[in-house]
ZADO-450216 format. One record per residue: residue number from 1; residue in three letters; x, y, z of N, C-alpha, C in turn. Coordinates in steps of 0.1 Angstrom, whole numbers, plus 5000, padded with zeros to 4 digits. Layout:
BEGIN
PT_pos_code_n_px_n_py_n_pz_ca_px_ca_py_ca_pz_c_px_c_py_c_pz
PT_NUM_ala_X_Y_Z_X_Y_Z_X_Y_Z $
...
//
This chain:
BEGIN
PT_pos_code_n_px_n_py_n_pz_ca_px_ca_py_ca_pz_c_px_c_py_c_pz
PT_1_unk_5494_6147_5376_5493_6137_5386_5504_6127_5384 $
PT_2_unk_5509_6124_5396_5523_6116_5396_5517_6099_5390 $
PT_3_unk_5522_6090_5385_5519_6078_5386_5514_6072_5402 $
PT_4_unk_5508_6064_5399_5505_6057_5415_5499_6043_5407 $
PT_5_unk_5501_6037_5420_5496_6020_5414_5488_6016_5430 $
PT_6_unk_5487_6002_5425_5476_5996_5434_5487_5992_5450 $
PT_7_unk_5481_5992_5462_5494_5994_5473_5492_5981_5481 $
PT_8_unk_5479_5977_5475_5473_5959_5484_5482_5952_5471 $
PT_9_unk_5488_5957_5462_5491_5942_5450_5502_5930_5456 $
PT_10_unk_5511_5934_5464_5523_5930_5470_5517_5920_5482 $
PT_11_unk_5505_5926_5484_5500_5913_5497_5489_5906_5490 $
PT_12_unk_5484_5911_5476_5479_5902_5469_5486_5889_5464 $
PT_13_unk_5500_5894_5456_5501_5884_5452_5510_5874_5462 $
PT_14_unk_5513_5878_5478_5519_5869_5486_5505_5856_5492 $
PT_15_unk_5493_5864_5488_5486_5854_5490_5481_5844_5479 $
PT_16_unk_5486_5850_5469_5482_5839_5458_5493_5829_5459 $
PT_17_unk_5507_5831_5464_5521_5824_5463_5517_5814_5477 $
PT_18_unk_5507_5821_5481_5506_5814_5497_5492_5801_5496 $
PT_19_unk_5487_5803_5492_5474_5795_5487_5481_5784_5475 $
PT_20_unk_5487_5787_5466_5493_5778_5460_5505_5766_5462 $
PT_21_unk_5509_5776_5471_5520_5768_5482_5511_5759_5492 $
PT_22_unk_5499_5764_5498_5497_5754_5507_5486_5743_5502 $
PT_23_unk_5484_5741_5488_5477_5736_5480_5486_5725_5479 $
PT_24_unk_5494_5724_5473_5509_5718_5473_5514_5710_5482 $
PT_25_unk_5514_5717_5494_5522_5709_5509_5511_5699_5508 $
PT_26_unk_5502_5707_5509_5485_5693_5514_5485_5682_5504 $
PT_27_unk_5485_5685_5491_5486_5675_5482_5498_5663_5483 $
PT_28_unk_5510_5671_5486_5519_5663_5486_5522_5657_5499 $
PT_29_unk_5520_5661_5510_5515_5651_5523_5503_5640_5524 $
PT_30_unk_5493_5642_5519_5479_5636_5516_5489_5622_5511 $
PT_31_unk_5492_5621_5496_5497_5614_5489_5512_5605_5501 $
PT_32_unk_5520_5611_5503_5530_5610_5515_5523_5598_5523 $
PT_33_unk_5516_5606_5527_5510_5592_5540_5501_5581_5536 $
PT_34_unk_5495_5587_5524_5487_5572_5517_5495_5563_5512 $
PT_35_unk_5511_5569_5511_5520_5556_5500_5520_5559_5487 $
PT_36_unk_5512_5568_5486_5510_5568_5466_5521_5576_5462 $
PT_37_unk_5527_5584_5467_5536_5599_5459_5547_5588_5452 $
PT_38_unk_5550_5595_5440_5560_5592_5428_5560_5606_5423 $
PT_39_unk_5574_5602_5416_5581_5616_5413_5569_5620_5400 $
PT_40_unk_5561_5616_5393_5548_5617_5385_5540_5625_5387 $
PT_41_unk_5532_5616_5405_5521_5622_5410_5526_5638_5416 $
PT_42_unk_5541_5638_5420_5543_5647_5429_5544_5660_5417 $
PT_43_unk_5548_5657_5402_5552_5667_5391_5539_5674_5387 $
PT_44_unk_5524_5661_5391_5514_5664_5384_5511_5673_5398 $
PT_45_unk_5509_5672_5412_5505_5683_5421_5513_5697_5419 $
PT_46_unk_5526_5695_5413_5532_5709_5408_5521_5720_5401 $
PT_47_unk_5520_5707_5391_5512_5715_5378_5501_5721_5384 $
PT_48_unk_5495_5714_5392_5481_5718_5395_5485_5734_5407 $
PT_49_unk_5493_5731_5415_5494_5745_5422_5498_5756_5413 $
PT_50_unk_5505_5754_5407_5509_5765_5394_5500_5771_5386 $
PT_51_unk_5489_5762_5382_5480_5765_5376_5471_5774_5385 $
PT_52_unk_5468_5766_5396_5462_5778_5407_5472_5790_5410 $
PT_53_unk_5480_5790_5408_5489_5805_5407_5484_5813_5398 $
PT_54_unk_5484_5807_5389_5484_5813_5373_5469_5818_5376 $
PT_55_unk_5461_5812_5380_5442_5815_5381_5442_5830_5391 $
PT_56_unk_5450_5830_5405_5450_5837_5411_5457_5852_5410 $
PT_57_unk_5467_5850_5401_5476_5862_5401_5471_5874_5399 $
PT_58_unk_5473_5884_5409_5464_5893_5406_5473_5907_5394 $
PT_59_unk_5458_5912_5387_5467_5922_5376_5475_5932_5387 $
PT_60_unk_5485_5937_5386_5495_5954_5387_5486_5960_5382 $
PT_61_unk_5477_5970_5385_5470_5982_5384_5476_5995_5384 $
PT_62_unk_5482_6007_5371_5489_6019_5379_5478_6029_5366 $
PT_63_unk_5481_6038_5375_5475_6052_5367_5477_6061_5369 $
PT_64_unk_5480_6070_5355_5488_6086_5356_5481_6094_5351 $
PT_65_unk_5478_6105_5347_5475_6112_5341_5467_6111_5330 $
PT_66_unk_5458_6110_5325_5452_6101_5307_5452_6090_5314 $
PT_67_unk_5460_6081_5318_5464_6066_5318_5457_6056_5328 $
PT_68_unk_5458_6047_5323_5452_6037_5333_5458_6022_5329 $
PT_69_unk_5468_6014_5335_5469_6000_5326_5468_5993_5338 $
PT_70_unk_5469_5976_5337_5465_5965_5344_5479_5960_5338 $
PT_71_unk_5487_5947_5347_5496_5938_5343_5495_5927_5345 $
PT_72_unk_5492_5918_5338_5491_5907_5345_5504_5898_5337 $
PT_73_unk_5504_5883_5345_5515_5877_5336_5521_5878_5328 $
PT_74_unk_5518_5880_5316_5521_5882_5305_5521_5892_5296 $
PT_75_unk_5510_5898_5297_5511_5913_5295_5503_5923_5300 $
PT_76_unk_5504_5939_5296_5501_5950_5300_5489_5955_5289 $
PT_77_unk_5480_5959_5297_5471_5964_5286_5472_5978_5296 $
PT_78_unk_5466_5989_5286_5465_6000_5287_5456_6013_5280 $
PT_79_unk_5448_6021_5286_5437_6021_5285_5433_6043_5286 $
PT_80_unk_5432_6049_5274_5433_6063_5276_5419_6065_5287 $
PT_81_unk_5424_6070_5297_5411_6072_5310_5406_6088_5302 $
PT_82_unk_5415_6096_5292_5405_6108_5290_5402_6106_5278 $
PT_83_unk_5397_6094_5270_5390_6097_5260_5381_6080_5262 $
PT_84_unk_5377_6078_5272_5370_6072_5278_5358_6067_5268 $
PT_85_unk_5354_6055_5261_5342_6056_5254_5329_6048_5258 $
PT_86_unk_5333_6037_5270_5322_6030_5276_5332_6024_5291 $
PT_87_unk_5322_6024_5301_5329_6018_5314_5317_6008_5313 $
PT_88_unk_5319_5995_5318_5308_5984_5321_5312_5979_5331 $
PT_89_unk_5303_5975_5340_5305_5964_5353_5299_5947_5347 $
PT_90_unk_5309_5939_5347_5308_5929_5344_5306_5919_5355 $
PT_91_unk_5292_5913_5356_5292_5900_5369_5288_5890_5363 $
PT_92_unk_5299_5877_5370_5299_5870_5375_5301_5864_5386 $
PT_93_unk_5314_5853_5386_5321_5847_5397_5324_5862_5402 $
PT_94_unk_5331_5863_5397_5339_5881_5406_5335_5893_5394 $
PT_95_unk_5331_5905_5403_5328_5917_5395_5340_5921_5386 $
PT_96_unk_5339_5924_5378_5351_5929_5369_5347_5946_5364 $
PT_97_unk_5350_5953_5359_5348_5972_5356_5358_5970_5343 $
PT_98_unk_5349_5967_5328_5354_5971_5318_5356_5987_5310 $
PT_99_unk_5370_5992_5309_5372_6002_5305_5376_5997_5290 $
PT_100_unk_5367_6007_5282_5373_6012_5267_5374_6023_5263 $
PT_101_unk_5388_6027_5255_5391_6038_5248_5386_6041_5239 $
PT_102_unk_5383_6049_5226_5387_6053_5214_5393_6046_5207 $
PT_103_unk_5402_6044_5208_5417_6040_5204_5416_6026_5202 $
PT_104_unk_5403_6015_5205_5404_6003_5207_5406_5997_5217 $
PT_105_unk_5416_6003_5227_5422_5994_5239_5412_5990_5246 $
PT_106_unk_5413_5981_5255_5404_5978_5268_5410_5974_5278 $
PT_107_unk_5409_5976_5291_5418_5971_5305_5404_5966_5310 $
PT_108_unk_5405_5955_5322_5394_5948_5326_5400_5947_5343 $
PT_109_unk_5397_5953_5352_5400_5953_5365_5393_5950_5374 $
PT_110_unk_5397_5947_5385_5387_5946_5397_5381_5957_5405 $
PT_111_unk_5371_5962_5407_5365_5972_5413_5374_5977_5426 $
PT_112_unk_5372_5969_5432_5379_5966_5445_5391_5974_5449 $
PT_113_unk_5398_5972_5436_5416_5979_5433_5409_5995_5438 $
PT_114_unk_5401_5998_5430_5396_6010_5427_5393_6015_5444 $
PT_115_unk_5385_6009_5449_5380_6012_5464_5387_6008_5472 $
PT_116_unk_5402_6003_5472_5409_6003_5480_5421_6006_5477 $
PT_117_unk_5421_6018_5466_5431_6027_5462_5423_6040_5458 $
PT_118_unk_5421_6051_5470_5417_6064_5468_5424_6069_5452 $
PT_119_unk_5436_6068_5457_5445_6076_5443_5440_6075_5428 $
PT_120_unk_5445_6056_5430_5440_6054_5416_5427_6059_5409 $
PT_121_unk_5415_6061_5421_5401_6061_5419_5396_6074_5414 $
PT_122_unk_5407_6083_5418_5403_6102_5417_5410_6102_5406 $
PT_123_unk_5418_6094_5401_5427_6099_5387_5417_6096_5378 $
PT_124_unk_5411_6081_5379_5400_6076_5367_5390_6085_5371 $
PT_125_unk_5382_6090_5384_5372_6102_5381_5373_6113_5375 $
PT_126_unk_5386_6118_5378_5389_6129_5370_5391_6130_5355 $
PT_127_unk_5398_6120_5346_5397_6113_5335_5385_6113_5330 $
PT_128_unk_5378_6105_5337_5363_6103_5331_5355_6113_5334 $
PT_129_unk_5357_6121_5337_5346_6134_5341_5354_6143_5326 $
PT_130_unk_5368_6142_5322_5368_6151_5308_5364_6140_5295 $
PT_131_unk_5365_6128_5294_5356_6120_5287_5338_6122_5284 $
PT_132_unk_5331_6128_5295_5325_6127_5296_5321_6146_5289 $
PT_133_unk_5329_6151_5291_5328_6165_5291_5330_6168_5271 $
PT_134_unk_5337_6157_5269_5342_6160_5257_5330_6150_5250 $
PT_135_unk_5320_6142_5255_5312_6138_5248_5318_6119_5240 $
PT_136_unk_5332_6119_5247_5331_6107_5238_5327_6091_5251 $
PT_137_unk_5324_6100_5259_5316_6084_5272_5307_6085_5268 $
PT_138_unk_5300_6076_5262_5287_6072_5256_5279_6067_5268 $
PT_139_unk_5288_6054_5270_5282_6045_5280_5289_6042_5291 $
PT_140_unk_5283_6042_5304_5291_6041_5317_5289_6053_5330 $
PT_141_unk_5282_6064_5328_5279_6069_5338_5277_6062_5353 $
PT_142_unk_5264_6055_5348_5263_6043_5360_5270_6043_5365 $
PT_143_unk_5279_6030_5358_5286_6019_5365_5299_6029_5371 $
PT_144_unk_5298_6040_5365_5312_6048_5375_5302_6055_5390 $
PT_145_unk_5289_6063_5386_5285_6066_5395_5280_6054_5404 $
PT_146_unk_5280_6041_5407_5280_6032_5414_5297_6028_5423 $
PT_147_unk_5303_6031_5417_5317_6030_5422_5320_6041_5428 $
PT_148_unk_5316_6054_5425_5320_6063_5436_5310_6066_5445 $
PT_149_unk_5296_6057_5446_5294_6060_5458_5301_6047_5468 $
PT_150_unk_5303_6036_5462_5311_6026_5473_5322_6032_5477 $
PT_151_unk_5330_6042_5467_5343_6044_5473_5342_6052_5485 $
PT_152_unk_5331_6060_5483_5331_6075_5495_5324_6066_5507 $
PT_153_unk_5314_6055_5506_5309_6045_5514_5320_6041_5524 $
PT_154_unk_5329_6037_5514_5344_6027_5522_5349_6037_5531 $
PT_155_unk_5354_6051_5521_5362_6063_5526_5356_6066_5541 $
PT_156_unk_5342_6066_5539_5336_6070_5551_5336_6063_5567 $
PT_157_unk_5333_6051_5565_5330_6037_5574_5349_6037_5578 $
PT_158_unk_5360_6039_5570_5367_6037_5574_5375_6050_5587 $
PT_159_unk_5370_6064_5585_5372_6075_5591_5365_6079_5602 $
PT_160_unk_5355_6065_5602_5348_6066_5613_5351_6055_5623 $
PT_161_unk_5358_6041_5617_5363_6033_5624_5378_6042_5633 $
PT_162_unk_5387_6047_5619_5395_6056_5629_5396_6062_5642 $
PT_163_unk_5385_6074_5638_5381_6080_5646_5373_6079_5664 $
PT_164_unk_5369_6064_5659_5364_6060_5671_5349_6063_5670 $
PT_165_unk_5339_6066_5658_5325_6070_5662_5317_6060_5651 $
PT_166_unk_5325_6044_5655_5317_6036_5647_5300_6035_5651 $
//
């Protein structure tokens, strides 16, 4: 299997550049017309949209063969998809799908990536179906068999919007 990555990440992160940007304009017009902005208040509105950058940035998701990693700002975690030892679905604010290896590693993604990337999704079924075969996925059946029925859910609803027999 060739590498492939996530194909919404590029209009992800234009919308995180874009929400922080207009977080910014507003703040620093608000202040603008009240009289208050100083080169202070205007450094402290920086900070604060930056920070909402930094909150929003979404991870680079790619996966090859065995592989699976996430990137986010600062670094790359990376994660053996064929020796797979627990998948979890983590909720809160936003669902998260914790992957662990063997090996220690863990990658922590958004489901979402997964169901709106076929590729990525068949590399990690495929992976975790020899994890599973080889006995070292303990834990996580579920939470994968819950993801591939949204994905074939999405797959479906969208082939039928195509198609014209919504």
């Amino acid at each position: 299997m060739a590498p492939v990555e996530d194909r919404r990440w590029a209009r992800d992160l234009r919308g995180t550049f874009r929400c922080a940007g207009a977080l910014l304009g507003l703040l620093l017009v608000v202040d603008h017309f009240s009289g208050r902005l100083t080169l202070w208040r205007a450094a402290l509105w920086f900070a604060v949209a930056l920070l909402l950058f930094v909150v929003l940035y979404p991870a680079r998701v790619r996966a090859g063969e065995g592989w699976l990693s996430a990137r986010g700002l600062l670094r790359e975690r990376h994660v053996r998809t064929d020796r797979l030892v627990s998948v979890r679905c983590l909720d809160g604010v936003s669902q998260r799908l914790l992957l662990r290896d063997e090996f220690g590693n863990r990658v922590e993604i958004d489901p979402d990536v997964l169901v709106n990337n076929p590729d990525l999704w068949h590399g990690l079924a495929e992976d975790s179906h020899k994890s599973l075969a080889s006995g070292s996925l303990t834990c996580g059946a579920t939470a994968l068999h819950r993801i591939a029925e949204r994905v074939e859910r999405e797959t479906a609803e969208t082939v039928f919007k195509v198609s014209g027999l919504e």
